[in-house]
TORFIFI-987673 format. One record per atom (N, C-alpha, C): x, z, y; atom name. Coordinates in Angstrom, 2 decimals, always signed. Layout:
<tiros>
X, Z, Y, CA
...
</tiros>
This chain:
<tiros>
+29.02, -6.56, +0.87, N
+27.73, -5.93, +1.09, CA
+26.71, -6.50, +0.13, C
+25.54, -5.33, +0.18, N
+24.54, -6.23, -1.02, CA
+23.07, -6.47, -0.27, C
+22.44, -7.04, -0.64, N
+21.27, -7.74, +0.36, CA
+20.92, -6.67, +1.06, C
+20.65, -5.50, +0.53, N
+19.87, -4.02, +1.65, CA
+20.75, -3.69, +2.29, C
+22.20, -3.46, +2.13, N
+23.64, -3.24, +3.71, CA
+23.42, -4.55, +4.57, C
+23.31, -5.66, +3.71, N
+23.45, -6.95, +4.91, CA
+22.01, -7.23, +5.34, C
+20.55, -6.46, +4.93, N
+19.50, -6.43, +5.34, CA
+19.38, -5.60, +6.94, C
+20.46, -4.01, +6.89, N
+20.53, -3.57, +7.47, CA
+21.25, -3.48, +8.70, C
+22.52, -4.11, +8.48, N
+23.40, -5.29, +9.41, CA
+22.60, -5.43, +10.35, C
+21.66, -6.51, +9.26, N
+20.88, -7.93, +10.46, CA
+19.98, -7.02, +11.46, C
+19.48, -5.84, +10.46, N
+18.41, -5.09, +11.92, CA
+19.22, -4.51, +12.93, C
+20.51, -3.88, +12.73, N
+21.45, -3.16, +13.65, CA
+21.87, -4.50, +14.63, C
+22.27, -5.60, +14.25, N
+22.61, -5.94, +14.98, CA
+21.73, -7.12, +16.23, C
+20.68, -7.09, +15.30, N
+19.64, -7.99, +16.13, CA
+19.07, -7.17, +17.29, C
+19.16, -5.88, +17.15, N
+18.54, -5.04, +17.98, CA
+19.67, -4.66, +19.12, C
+20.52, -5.06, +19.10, N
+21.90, -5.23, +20.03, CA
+21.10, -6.15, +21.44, C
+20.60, -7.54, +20.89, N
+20.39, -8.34, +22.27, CA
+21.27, -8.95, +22.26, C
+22.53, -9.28, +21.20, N
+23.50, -10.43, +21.13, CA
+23.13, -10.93, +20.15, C
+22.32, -12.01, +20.59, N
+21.64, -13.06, +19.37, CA
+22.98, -13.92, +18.54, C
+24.26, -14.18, +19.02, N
+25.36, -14.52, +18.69, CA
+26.05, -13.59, +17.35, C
+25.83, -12.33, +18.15, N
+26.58, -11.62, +16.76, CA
+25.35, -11.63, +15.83, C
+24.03, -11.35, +16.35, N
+23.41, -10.44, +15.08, CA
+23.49, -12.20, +13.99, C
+23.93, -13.43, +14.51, N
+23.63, -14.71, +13.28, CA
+25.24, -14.38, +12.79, C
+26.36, -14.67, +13.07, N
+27.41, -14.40, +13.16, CA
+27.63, -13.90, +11.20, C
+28.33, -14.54, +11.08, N
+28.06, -14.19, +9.33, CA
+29.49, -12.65, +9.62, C
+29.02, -11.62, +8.80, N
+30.02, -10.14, +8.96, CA
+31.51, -10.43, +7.59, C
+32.50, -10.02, +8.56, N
+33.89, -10.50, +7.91, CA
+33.79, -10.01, +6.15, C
+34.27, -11.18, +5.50, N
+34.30, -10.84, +3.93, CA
+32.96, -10.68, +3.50, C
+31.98, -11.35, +4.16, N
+30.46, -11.83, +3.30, CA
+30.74, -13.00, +3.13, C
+30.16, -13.09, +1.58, N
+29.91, -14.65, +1.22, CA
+28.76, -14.84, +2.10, C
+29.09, -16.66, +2.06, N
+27.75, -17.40, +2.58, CA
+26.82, -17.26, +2.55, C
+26.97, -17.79, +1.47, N
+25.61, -17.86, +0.73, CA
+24.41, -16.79, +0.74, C
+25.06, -15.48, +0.07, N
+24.54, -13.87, -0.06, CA
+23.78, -13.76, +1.36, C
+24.55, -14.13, +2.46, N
+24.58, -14.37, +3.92, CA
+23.04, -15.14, +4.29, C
+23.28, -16.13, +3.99, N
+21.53, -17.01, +4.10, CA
+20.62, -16.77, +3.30, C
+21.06, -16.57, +2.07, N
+19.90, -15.60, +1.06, CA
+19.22, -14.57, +1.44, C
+20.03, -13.59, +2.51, N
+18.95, -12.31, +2.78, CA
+18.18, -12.70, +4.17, C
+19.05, -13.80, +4.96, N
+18.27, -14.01, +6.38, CA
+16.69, -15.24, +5.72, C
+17.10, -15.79, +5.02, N
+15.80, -17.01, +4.38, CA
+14.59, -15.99, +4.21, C
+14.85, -14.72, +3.28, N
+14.07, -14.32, +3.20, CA
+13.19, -13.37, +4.12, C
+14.36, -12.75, +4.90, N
+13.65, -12.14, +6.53, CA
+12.83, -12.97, +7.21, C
+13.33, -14.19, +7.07, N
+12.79, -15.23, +8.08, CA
+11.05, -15.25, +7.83, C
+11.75, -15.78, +5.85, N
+9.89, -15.96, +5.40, CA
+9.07, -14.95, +5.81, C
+9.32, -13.67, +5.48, N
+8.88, -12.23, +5.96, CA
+8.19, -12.30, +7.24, C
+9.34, -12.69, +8.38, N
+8.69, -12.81, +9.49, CA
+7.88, -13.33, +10.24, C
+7.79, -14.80, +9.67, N
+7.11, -15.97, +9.87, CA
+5.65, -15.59, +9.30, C
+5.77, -15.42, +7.89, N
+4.25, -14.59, +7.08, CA
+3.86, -13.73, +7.70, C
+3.59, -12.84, +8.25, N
+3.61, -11.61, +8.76, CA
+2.86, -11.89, +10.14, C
+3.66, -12.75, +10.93, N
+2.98, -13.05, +12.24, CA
+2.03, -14.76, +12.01, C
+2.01, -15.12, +11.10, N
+1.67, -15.96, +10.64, CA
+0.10, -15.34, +10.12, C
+0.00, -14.58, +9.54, N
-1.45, -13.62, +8.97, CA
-2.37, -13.20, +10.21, C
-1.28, -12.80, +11.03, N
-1.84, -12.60, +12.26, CA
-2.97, -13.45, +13.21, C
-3.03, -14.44, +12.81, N
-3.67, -15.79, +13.36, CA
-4.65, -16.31, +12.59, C
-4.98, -16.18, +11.33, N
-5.63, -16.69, +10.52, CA
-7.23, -17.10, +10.53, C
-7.46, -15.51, +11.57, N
-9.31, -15.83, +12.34, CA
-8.92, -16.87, +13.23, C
-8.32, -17.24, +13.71, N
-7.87, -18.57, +14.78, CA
-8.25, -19.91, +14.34, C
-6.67, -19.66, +12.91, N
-6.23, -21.24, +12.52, CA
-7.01, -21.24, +11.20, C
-8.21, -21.93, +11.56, N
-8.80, -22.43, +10.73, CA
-9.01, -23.80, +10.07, C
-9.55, -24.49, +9.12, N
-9.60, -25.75, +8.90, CA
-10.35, -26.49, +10.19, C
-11.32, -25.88, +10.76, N
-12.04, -26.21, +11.96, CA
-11.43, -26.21, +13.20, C
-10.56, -25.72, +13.50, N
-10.23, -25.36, +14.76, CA
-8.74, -26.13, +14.47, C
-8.17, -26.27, +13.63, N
-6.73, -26.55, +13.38, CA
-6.89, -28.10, +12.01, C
-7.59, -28.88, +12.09, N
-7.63, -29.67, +11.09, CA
-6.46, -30.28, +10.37, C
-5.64, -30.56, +11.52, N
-4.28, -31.08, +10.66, CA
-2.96, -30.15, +11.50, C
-1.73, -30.15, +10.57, N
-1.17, -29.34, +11.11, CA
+0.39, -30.04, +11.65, C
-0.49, -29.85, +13.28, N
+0.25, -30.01, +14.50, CA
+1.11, -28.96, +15.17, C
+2.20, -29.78, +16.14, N
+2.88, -28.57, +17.40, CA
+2.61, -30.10, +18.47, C
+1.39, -29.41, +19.05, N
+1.18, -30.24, +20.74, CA
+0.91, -32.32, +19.89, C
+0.80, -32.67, +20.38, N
-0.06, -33.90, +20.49, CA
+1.22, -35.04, +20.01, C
+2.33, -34.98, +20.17, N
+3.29, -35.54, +19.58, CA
+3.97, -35.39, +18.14, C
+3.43, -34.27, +17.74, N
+3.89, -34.05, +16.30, CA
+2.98, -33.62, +15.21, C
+3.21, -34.18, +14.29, N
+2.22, -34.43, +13.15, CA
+3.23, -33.95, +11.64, C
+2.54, -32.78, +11.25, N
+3.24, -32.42, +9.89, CA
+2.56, -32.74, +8.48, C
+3.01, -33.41, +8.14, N
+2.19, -33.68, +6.36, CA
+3.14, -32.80, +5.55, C
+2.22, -32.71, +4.25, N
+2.82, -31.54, +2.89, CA
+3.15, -32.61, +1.83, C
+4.31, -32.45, +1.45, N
+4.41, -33.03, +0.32, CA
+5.93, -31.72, -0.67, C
+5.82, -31.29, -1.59, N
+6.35, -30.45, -2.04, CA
+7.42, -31.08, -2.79, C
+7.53, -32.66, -3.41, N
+8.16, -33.09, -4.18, CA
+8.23, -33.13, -5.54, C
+6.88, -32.51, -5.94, N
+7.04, -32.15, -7.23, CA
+5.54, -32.54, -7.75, C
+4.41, -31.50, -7.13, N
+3.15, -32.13, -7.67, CA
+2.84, -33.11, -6.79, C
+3.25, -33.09, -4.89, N
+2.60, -33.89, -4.18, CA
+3.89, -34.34, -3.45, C
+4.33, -35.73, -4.33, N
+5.43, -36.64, -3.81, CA
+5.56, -37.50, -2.52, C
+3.92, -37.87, -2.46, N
+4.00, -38.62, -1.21, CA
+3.16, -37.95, -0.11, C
+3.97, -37.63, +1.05, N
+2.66, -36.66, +2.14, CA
+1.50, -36.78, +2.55, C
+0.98, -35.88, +1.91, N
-0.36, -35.59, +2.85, CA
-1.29, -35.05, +3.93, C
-1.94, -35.53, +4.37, N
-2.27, -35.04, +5.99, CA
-3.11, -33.78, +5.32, C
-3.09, -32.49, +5.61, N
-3.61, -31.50, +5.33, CA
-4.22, -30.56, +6.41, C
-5.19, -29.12, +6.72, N
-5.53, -28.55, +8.20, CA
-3.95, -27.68, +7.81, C
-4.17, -27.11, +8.98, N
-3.18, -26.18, +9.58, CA
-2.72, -25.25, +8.00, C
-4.14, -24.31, +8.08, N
-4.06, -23.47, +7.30, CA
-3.34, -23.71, +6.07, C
-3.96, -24.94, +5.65, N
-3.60, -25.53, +4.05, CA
-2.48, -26.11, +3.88, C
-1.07, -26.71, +5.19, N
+0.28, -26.32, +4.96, CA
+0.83, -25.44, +4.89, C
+0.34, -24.29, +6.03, N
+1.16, -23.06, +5.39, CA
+0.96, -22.29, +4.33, C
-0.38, -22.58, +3.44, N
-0.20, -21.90, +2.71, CA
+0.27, -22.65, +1.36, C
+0.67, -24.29, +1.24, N
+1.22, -24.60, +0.47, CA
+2.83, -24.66, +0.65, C
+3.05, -24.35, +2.00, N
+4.21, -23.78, +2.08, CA
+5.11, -22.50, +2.03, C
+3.58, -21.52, +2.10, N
+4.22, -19.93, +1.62, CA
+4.54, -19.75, +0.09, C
+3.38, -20.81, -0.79, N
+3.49, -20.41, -1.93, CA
+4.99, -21.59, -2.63, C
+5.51, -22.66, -1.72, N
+6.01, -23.49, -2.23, CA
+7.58, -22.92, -2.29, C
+7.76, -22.01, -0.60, N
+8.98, -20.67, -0.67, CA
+8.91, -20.05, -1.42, C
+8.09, -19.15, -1.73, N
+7.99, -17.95, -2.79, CA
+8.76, -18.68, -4.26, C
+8.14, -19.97, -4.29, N
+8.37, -20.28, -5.89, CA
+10.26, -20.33, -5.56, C
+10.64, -21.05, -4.65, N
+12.02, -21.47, -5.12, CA
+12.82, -19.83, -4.67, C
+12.11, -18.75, -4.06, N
+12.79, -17.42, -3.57, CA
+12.31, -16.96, -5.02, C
+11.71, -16.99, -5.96, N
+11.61, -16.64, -7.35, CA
+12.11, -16.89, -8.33, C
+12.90, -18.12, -7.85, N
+13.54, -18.99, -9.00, CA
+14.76, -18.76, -9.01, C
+15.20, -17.93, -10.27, N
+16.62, -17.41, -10.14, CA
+17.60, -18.61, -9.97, C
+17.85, -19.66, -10.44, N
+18.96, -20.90, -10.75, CA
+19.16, -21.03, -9.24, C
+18.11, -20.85, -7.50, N
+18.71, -21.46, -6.55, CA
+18.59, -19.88, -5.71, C
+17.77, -18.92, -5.90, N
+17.95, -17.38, -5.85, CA
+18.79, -16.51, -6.51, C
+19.68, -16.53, -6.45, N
+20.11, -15.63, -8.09, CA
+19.81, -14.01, -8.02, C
+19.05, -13.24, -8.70, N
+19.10, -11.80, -8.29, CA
+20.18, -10.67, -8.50, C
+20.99, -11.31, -9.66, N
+22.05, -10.60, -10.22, CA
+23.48, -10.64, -9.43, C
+24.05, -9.35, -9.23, N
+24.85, -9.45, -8.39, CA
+26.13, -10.45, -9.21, C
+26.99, -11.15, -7.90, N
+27.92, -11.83, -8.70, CA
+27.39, -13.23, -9.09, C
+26.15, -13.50, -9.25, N
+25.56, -14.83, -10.29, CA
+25.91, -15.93, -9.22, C
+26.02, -17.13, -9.69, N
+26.75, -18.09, -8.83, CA
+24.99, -18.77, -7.80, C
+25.56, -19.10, -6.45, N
+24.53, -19.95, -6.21, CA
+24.52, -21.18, -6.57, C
+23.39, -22.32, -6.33, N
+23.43, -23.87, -6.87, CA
+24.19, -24.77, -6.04, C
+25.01, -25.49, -6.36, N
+25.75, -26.05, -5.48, CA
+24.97, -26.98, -3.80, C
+23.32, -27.01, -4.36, N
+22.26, -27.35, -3.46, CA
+21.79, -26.45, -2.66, C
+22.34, -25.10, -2.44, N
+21.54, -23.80, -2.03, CA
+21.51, -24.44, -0.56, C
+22.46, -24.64, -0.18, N
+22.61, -24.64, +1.90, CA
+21.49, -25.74, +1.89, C
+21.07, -27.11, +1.46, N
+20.21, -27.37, +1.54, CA
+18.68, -27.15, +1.60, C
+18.84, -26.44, +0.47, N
+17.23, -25.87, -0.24, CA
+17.04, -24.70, +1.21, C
+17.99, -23.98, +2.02, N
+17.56, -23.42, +2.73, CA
+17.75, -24.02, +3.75, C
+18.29, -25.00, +4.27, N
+17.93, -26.00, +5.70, CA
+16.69, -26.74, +5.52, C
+15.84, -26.75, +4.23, N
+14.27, -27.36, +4.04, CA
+13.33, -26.05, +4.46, C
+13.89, -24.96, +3.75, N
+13.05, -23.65, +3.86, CA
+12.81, -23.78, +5.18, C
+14.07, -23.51, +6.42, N
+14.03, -22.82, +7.23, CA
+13.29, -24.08, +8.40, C
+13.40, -25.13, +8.17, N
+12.90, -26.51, +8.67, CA
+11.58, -26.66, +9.13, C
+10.50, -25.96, +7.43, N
+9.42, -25.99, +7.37, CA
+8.96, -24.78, +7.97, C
+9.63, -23.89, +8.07, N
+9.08, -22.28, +8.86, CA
+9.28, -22.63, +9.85, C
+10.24, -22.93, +10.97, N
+10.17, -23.50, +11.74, CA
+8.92, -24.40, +12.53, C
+8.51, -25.04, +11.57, N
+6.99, -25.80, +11.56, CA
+6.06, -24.93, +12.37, C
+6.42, -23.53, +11.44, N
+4.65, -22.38, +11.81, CA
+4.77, -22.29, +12.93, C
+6.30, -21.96, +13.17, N
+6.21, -21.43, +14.65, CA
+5.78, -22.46, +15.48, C
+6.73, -23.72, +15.58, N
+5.90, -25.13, +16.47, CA
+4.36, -25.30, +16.37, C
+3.66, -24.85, +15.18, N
+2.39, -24.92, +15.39, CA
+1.48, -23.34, +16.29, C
+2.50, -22.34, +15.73, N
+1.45, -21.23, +16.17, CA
+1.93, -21.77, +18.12, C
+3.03, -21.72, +18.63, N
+3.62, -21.99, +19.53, CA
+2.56, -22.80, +20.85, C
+2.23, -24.14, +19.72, N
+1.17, -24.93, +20.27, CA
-0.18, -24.61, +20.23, C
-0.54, -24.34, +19.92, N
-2.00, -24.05, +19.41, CA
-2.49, -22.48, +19.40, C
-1.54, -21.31, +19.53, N
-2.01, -20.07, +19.28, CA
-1.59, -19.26, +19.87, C
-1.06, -19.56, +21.12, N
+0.75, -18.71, +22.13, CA
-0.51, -17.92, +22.62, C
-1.95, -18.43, +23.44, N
-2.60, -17.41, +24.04, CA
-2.89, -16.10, +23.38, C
-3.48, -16.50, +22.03, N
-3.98, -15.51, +20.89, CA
-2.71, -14.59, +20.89, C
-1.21, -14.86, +20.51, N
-0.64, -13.63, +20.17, CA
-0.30, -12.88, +21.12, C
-0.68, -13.18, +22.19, N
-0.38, -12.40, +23.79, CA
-1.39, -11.33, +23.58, C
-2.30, -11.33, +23.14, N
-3.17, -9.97, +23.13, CA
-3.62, -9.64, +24.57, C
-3.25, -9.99, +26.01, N
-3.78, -8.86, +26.69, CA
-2.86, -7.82, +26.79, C
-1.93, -7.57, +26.19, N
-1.34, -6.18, +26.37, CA
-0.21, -6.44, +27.50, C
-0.10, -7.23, +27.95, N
+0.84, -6.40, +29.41, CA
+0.04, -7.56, +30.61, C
+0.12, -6.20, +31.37, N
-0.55, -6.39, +32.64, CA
+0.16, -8.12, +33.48, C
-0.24, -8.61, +34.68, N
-0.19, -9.91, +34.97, CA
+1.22, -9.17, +35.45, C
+0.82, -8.52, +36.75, N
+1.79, -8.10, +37.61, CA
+3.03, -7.73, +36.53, C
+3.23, -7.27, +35.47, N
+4.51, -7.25, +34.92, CA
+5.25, -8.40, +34.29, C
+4.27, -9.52, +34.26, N
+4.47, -10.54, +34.17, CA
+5.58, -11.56, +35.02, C
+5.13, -10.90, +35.96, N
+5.76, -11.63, +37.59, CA
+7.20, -12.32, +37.64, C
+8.20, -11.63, +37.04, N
+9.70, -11.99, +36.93, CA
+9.28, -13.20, +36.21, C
+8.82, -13.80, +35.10, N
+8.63, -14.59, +34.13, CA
+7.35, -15.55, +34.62, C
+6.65, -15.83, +35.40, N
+5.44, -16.11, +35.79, CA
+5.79, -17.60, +35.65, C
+6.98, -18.11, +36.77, N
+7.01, -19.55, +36.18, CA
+7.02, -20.00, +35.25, C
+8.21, -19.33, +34.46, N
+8.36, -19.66, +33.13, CA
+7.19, -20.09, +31.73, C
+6.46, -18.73, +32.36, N
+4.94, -18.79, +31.54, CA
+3.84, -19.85, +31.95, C
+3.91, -20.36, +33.29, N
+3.23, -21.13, +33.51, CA
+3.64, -22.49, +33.00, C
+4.85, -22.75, +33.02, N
+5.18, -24.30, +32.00, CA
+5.47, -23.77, +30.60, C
+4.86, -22.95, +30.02, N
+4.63, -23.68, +28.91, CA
+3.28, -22.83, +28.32, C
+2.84, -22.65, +28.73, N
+0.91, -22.17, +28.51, CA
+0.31, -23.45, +28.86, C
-0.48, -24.02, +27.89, N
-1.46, -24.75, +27.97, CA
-2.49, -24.45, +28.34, C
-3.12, -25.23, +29.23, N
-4.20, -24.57, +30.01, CA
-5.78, -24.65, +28.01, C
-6.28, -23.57, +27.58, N
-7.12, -24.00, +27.00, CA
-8.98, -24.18, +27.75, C
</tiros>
């Protein structure tokens, strides 16, 4: 398959409700090809609901970028900024959207050409990607779960889930 069949896979099968198959790599896909098109869904998805928040997570409201009172994320990219720095919310993810983009641009650990080999570092470079996205969510998670609720479903439909929602909503 080529990234838009195994793009289309991932929507057919995520929309199943078997979170097992839709990760499940499909018989006779390479790996690699395999984490290459989900890295970039991921970024997609993460950006996307990530924009969503932005009147929120401000340098003011979000100064450094946390998930809940135990965890503390510094930026350091490895390249211009070697040793971490405490940065707001906003100003990791966006040195982390632009720090993905660069290595999802960079053919030697992206390759665009069908066939082109990946770097023997790829599974890494995407266990950092997916590490640091991971991050947004622990921060939007902590800090922004009320905001993406919108209001749009009533309490009472809530009800099946009510405990659930009550341990882990922070009272703001």
């Amino acid at each position: 398959m080529q990234g838009a069949q195994l793009k289309k896979h991932i929507d057919a099968t995520l929309g199943s409700g078997n979170l097992r198959e839709a990760v499940r790599l499909p018989p006779g896909e390479d790996l690699n090809e395999w984490l290459a098109v989900n890295t970039v869904d991921f970024f997609n998805q993460v950006n996307l609901l990530y924009g969503t928040l932005t009147e929120f997570c401000t340098p003011e409201n979000c100064p450094t970028m946390t998930a809940g009172p135990k965890y503390e994320y510094r930026w350091a990219d490895g390249v211009q900024i070697k040793k971490p720095i405490e940065v707001s919310a906003p100003k990791y993810v966006e040195y982390l959207m632009d720090w993905i983009e660069t290595q999802l641009d960079d053919e030697s650990i992206f390759p665009q050409k069908l066939g082109a080999p990946f770097p023997p570092n790829f599974k890494d470079v995407v266990k950092t990607i997916f590490k640091r996205l991971f991050r947004v969510y622990a921060h939007i998670y902590h800090s922004h779960f009320q905001k993406i609720e919108f209001g749009l479903i009533d309490k009472k439909e809530l009800a099946p889930l009510q405990e659930l929602i009550e341990s882990i909503i922070v009272p703001y």
